[in-house]
PARO-373825 format. One line per field, with one value per residue (C-alpha): residue in three letters; z negated, x negated, y negated; residue number from 0. Coordinates in Angstrom, 3 decimals. Last residue first. Layout:
// PARO-373825
residuo	(ALA, ...)
Z	(Z, ...)
X	(X, ...)
Y	(Y, ...)
num	(NUM, ...)
// end
This chain:
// PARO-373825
residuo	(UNK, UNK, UNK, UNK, UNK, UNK, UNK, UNK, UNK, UNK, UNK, UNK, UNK, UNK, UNK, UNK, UNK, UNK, UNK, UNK, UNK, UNK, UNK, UNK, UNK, UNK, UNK, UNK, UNK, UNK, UNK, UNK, UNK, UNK, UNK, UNK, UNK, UNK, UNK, UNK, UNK, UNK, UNK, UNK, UNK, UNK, UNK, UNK, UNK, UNK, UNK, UNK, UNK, UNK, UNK, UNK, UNK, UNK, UNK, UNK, UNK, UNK, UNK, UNK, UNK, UNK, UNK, UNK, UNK, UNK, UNK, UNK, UNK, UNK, UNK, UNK, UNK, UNK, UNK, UNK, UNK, UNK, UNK, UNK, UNK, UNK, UNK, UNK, UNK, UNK, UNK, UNK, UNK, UNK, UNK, UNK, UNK, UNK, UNK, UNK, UNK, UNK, UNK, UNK, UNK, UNK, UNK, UNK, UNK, UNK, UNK, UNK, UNK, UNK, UNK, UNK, UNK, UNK, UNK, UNK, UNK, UNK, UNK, UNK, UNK, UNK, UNK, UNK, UNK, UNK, UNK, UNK, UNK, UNK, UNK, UNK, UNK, UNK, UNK, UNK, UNK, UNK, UNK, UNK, UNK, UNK, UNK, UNK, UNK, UNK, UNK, UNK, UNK, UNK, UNK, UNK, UNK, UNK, UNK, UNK, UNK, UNK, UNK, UNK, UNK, UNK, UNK, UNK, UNK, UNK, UNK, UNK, UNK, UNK, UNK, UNK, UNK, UNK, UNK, UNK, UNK, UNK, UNK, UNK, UNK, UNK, UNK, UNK, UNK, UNK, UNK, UNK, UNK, UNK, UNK, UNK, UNK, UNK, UNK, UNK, UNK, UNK, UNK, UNK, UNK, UNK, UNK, UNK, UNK, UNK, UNK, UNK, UNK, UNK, UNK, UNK, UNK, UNK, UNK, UNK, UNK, UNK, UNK, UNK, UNK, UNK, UNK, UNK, UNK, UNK, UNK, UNK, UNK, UNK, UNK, UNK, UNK, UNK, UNK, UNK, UNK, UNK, UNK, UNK, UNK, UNK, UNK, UNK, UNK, UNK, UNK, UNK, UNK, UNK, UNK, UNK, UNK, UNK, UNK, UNK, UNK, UNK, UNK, UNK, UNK, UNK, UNK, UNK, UNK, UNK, UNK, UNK, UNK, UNK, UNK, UNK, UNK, UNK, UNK, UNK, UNK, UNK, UNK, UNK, UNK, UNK, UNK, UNK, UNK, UNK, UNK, UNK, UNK, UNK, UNK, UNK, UNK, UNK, UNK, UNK, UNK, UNK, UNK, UNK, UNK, UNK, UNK, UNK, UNK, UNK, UNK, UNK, UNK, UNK, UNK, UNK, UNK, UNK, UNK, UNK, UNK, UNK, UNK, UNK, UNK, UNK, UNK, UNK, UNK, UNK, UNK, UNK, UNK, UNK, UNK, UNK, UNK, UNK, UNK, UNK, UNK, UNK, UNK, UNK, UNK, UNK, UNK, UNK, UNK, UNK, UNK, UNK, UNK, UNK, UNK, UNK, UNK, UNK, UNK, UNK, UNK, UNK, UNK, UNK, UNK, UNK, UNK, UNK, UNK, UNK, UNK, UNK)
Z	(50.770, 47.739, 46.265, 43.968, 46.474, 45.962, 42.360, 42.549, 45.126, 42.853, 39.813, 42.025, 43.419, 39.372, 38.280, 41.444, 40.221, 36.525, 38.091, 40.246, 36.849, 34.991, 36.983, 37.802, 34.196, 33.055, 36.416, 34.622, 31.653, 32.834, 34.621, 31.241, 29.489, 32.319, 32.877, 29.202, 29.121, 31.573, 29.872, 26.985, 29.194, 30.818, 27.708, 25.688, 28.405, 29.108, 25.002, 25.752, 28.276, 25.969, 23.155, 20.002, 18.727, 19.314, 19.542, 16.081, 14.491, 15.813, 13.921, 10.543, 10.104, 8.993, 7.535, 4.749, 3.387, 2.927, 1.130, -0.913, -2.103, -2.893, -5.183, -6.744, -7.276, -9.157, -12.426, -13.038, -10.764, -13.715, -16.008, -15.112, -15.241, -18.559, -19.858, -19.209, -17.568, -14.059, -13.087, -15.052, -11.964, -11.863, -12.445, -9.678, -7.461, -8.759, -7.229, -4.022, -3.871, -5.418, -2.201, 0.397, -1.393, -0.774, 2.818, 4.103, 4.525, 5.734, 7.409, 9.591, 9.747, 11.337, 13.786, 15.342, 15.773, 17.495, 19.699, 20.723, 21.000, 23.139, 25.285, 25.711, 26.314, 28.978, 31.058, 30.637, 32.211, 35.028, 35.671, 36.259, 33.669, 35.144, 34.140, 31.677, 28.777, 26.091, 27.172, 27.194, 23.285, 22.098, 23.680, 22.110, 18.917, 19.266, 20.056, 17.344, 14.861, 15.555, 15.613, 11.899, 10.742, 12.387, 9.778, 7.123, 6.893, 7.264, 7.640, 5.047, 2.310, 3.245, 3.041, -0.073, -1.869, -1.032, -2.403, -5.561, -6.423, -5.025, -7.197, -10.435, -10.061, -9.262, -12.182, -12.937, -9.440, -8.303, -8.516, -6.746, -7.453, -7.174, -10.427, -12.376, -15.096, -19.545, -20.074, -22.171, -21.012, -16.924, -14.928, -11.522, -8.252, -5.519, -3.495, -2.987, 0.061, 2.106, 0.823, 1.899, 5.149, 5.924, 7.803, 10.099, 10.770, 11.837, 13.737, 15.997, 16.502, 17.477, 20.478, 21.101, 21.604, 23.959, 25.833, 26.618, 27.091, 29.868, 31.771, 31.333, 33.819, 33.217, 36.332, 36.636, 33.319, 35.127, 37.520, 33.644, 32.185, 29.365, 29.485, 30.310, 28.507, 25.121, 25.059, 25.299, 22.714, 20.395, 21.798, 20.424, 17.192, 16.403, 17.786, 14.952, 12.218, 12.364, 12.920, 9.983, 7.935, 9.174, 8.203, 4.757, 5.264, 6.266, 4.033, 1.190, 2.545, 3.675, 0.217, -1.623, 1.046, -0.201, -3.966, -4.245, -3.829, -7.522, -8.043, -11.001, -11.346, -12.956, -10.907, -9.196, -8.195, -6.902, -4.694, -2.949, -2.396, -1.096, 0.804, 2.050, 3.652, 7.188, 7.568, 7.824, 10.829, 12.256, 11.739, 13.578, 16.573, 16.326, 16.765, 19.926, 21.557, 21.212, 22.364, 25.619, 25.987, 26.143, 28.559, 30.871, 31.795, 33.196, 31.821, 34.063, 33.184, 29.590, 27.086, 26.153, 25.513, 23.418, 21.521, 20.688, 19.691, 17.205, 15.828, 14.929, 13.903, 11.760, 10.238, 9.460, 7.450, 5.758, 5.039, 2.767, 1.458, 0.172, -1.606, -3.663, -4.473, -5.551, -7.498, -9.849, -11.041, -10.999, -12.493, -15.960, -16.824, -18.574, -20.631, -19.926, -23.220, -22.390, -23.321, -25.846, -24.401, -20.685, -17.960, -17.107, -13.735, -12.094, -9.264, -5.586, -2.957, -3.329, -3.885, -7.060, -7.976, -11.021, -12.277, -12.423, -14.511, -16.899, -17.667, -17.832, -20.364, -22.299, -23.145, -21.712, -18.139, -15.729, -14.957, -13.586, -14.214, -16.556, -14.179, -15.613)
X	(25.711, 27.001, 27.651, 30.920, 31.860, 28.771, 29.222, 31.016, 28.201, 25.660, 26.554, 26.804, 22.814, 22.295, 23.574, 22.115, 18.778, 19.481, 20.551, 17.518, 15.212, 16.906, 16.640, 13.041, 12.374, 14.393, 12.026, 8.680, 9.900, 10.782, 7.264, 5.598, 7.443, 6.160, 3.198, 2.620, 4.542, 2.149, -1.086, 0.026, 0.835, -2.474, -4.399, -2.507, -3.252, -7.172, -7.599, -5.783, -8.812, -11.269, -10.535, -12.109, -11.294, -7.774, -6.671, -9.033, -6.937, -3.570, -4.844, -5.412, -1.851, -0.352, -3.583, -2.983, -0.346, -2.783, -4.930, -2.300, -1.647, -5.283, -5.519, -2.193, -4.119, -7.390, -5.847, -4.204, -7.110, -9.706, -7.138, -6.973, -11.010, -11.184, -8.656, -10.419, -7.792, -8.841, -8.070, -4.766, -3.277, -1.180, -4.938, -6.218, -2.652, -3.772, -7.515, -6.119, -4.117, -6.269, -8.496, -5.837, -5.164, -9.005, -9.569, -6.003, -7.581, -11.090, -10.408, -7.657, -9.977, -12.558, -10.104, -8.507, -12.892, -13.329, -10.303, -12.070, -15.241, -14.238, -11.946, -15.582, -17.473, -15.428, -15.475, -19.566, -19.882, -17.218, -19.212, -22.440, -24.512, -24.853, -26.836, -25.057, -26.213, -26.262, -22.302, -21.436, -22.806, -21.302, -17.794, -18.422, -19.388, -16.287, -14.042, -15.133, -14.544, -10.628, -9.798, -11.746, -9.772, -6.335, -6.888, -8.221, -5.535, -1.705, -1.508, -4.158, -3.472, -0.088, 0.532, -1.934, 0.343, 3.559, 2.372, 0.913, 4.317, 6.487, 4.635, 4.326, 7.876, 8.942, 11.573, 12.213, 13.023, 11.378, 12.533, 9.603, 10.929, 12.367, 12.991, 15.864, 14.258, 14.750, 10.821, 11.726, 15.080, 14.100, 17.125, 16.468, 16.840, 15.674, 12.588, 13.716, 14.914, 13.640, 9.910, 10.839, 11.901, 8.825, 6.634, 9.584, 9.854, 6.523, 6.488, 9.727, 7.730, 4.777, 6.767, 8.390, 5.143, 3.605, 6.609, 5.667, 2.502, 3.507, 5.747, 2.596, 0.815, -2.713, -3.520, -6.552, -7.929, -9.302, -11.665, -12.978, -13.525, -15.887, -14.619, -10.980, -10.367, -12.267, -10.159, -6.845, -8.129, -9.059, -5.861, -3.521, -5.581, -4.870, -0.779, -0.897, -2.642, 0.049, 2.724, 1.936, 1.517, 4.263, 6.644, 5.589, 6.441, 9.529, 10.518, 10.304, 11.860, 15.331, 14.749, 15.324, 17.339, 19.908, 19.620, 20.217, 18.862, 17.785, 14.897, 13.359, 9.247, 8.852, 11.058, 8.124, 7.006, 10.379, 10.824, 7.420, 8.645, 11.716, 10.163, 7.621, 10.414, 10.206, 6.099, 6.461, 8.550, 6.468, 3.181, 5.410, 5.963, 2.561, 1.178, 3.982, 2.325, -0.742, 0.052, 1.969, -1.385, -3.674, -1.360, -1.102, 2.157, 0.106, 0.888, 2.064, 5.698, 4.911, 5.892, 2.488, 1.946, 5.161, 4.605, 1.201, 2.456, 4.898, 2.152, 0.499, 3.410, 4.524, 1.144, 0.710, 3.349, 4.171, 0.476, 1.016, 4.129, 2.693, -0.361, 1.972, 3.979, 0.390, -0.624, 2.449, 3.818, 0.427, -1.247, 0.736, -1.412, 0.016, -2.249, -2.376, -2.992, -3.830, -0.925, -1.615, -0.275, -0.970, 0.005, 3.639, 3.512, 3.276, 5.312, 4.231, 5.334, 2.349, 5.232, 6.013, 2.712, 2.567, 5.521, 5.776, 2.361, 3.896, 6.584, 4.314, 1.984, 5.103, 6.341, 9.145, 8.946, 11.793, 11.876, 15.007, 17.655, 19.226, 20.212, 20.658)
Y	(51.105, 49.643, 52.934, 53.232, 56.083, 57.618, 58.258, 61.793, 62.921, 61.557, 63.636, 66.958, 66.304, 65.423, 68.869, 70.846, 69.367, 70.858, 73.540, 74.613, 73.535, 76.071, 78.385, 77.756, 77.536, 81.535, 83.228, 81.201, 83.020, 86.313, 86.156, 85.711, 88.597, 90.434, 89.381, 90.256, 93.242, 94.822, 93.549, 95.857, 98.502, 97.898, 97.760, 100.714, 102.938, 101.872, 102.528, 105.579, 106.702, 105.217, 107.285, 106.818, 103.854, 103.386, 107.099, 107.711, 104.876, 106.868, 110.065, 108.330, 107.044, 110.749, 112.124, 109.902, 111.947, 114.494, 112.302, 111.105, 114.748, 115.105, 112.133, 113.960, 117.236, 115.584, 115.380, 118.314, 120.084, 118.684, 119.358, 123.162, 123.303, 121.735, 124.153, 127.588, 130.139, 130.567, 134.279, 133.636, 134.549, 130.707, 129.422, 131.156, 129.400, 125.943, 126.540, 127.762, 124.516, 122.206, 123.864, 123.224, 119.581, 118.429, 119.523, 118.042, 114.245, 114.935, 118.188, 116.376, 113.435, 115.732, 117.602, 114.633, 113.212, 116.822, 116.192, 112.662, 113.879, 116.265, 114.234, 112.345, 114.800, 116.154, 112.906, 112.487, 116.264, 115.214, 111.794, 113.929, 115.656, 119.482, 121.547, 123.453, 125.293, 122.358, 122.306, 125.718, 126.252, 123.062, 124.364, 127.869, 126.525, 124.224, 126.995, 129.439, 126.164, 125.831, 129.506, 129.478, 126.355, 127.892, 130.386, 128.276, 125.953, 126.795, 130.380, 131.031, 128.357, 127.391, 131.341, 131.549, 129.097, 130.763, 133.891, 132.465, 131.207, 133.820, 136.633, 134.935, 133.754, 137.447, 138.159, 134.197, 133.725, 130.677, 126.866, 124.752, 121.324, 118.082, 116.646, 115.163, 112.987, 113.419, 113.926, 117.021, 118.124, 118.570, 118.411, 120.197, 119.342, 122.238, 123.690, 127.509, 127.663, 125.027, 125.366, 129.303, 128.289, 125.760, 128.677, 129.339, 125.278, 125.488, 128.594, 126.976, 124.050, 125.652, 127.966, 124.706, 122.948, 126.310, 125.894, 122.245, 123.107, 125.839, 123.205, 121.018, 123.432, 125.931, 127.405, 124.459, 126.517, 129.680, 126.937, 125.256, 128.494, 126.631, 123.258, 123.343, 126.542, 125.324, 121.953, 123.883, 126.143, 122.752, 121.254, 124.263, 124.243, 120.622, 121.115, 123.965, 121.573, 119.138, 121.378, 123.396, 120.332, 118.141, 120.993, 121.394, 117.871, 118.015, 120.870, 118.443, 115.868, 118.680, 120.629, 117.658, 115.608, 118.343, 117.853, 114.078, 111.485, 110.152, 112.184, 111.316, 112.012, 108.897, 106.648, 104.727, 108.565, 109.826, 106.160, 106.655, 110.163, 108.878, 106.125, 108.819, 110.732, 109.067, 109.392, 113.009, 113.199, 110.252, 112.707, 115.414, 112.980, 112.240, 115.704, 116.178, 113.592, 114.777, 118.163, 116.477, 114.503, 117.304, 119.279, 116.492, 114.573, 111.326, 108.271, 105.550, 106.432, 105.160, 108.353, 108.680, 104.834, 104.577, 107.804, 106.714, 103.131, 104.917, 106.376, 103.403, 101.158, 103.834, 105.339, 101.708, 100.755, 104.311, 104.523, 101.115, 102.170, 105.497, 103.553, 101.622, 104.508, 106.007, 103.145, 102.401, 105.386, 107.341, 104.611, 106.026, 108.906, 112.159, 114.056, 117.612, 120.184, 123.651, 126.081, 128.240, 130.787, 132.340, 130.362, 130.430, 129.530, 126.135, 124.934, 124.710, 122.355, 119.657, 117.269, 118.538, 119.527, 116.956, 117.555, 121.322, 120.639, 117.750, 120.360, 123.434, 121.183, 120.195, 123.220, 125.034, 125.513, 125.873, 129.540, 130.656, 133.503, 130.994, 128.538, 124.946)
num	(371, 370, 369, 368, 367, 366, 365, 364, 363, 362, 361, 360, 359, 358, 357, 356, 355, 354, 353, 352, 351, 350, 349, 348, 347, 346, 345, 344, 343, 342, 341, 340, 339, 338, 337, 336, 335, 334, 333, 332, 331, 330, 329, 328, 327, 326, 325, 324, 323, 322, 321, 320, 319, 318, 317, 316, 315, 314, 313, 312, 311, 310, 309, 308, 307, 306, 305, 304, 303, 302, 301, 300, 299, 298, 297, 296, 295, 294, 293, 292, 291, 290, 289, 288, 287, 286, 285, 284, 283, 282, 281, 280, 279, 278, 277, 276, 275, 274, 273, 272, 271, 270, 269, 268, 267, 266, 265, 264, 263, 262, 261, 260, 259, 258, 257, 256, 255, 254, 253, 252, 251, 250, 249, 248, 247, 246, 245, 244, 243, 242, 241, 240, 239, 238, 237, 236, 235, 234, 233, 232, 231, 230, 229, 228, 227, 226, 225, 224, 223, 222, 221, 220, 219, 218, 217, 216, 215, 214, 213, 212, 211, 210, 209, 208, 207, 206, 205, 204, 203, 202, 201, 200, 199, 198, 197, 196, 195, 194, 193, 192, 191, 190, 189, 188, 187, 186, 185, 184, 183, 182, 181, 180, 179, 178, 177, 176, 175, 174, 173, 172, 171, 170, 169, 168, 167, 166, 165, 164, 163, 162, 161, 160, 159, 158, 157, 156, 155, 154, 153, 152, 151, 150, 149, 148, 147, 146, 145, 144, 143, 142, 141, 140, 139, 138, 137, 136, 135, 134, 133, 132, 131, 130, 129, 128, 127, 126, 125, 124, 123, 122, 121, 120, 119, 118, 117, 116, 115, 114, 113, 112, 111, 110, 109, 108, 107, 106, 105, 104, 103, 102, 101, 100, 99, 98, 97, 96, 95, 94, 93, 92, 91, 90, 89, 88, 87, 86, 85, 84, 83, 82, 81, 80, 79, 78, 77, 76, 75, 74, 73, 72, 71, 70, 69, 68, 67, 66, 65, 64, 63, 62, 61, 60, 59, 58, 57, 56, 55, 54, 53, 52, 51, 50, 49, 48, 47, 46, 45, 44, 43, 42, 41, 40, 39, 38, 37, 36, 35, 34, 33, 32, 31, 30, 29, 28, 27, 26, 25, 24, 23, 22, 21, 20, 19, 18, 17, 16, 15, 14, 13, 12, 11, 10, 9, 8, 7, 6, 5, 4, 3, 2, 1, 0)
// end
């Protein structure tokens, strides 16, 4: 072990490092005495539990998205290229959650070593910049075609598409310091190799609290204010407008299906943003009474599942929420039907053409013994 970092030494900052492991910050020194943190077992049974379970269904359902979007009968639109791209970074995330479901059944023991550390937990500081990027880029997206909807035909998927690598390469700028810093590291008092936050001990305070603002700022409430501005604006253009033809009932509809992305997004990444902020207080000591800190102890690996959750929520709003890939999913679906069905009725004429070829070839070698 490093001696120019800080590991913890009691067994409050222990259990604390723990705790926020996956929440990609690691808890200062708080002032002394330490407040006590009582470690609860469910953790190490319910939450790996509740990891396979998204991992299930955010697979199948994501992987249907991609499917659908990628089907040459869907159109290359700029809403559905940011879609797309949003559940190709929820399937990013969804791959590491056997390791984290692995790290929590093992007590807080890594056991993969240190690279697919950093690399599962960069992934999913990745899947939250991403995910929320791609959210804002189809809530302005949604606010051109609406409000300046003439100014917003100029708009091409070639553009999207640079648009999704200019996200992509944001994201994976906003992970770097996750990358950097998050490592394996043998902790002496619970005797388990854990994945964590290991800052400088000369600016720990300082890179702690820093990186938790930035995922704070850069990844919530920033793209949360762009994000709102449009929908007042949208709500604001459409109780203006006169118009309530099939175009008007079109709109609302994408709308209420970008707005429904945005809700469970809030829903599931709400509750570990403010643990977050609340965590990084406590780090400044500006938080320092002890029922508070257990109360975000206790409540910060809820939030974590929440956020995972996010992962096989979008796909569920698809299905329910929009017709449009409702209508995709049906005639693909009904596609590989007829399909599958005409491969079968193809497989029984063949076989039925030489099974009467068989018994016109049996009676041409018994015609000699023919009476006739």
């Amino acid at each position: 072990m490093q001696s120019n970092y800080s590991m913890g030494i009691t067994t409050r900052e222990t259990l604390q490092i723990l705790y926020t492991a996956q929440a990609n910050s690691s808890a200062v020194l708080r002032s002394p005495p330490p407040c006590p943190l009582t470690s609860s077992s469910y953790q190490f049974s319910l939450i790996p539990a509740f990891f396979s379970v998204v991992f299930a269904l955010g697979l199948v359902g994501n992987s249907v998205v991609v499917v659908v979007l990628c089907h040459r009968s869907s159109p290359r639109t700029v809403a559905n290229i940011y879609i797309f791209n949003l559940a190709m970074a929820d399937l990013l995330c969804l791959a590491t959650l056997p390791f984290w479901a692995t790290y929590y059944a093992q007590g807080y023991n890594w056991i993969f070593g240190s690279l697919m550390c950093k690399i599962s937990s960069s992934v999913l500081c990745l899947n939250m910049f991403a995910s929320i990027f791609f959210i804002t880029c189809m809530s302005v997206d949604r606010y051109h075609a609406i409000v300046h909807p003439i100014r917003s035909q100029r708009r091409t998927p070639h553009q999207a598409y640079f648009i999704a690598l200019v996200v992509w390469g944001l994201a994976c700028l906003s992970s770097l310091p996750t990358f950097y810093f998050r490592d394996t590291h043998y902790i002496k008092s619970m005797e388990v190799k854990a994945c964590i936050m290991a800052f400088p001990h000369e600016s720990y305070a300082e890179w702690s609290v820093g990186t938790a603002f930035l995922k704070n700022a850069l990844g919530f409430f920033i793209p949360l204010a762009v994000i709102t501005t449009c929908y007042v604006w949208i709500r604001r253009h459409l109780i203006q407008a006169q118009e309530f033809g099939k175009n008007k009932q079109k709109r609302d509809k994408v709308l209420k299906l970008v707005a429904a992305v945005v809700v469970a997004f809030l829903i599931c990444w709400l509750p570990f943003h403010i643990l977050t902020f609340l965590d990084a207080l406590a780090h400044m000591n500006i938080i320092d009474n002890c029922d508070v800190t257990g109360v975000i102890d206790t409540a910060l690996p809820f939030g974590i599942c929440m956020a995972f959750a996010n992962s096989c929520v979008n796909p569920l709003v698809y299905c329910f929420i929009g017709n449009q890939f409702q209508e995709k999913l049906h005639r693909l679906f009904k596609r590989r039907v007829y399909q599958f069905n005409s491969q079968r009725e193809s497989s029984s004429l063949r076989k039925g053409s030489c099974f009467r070829d068989t018994e016109i070839a049996v009676g041409r070698e018994r015609e000699p013994e023919s009476p006739l």
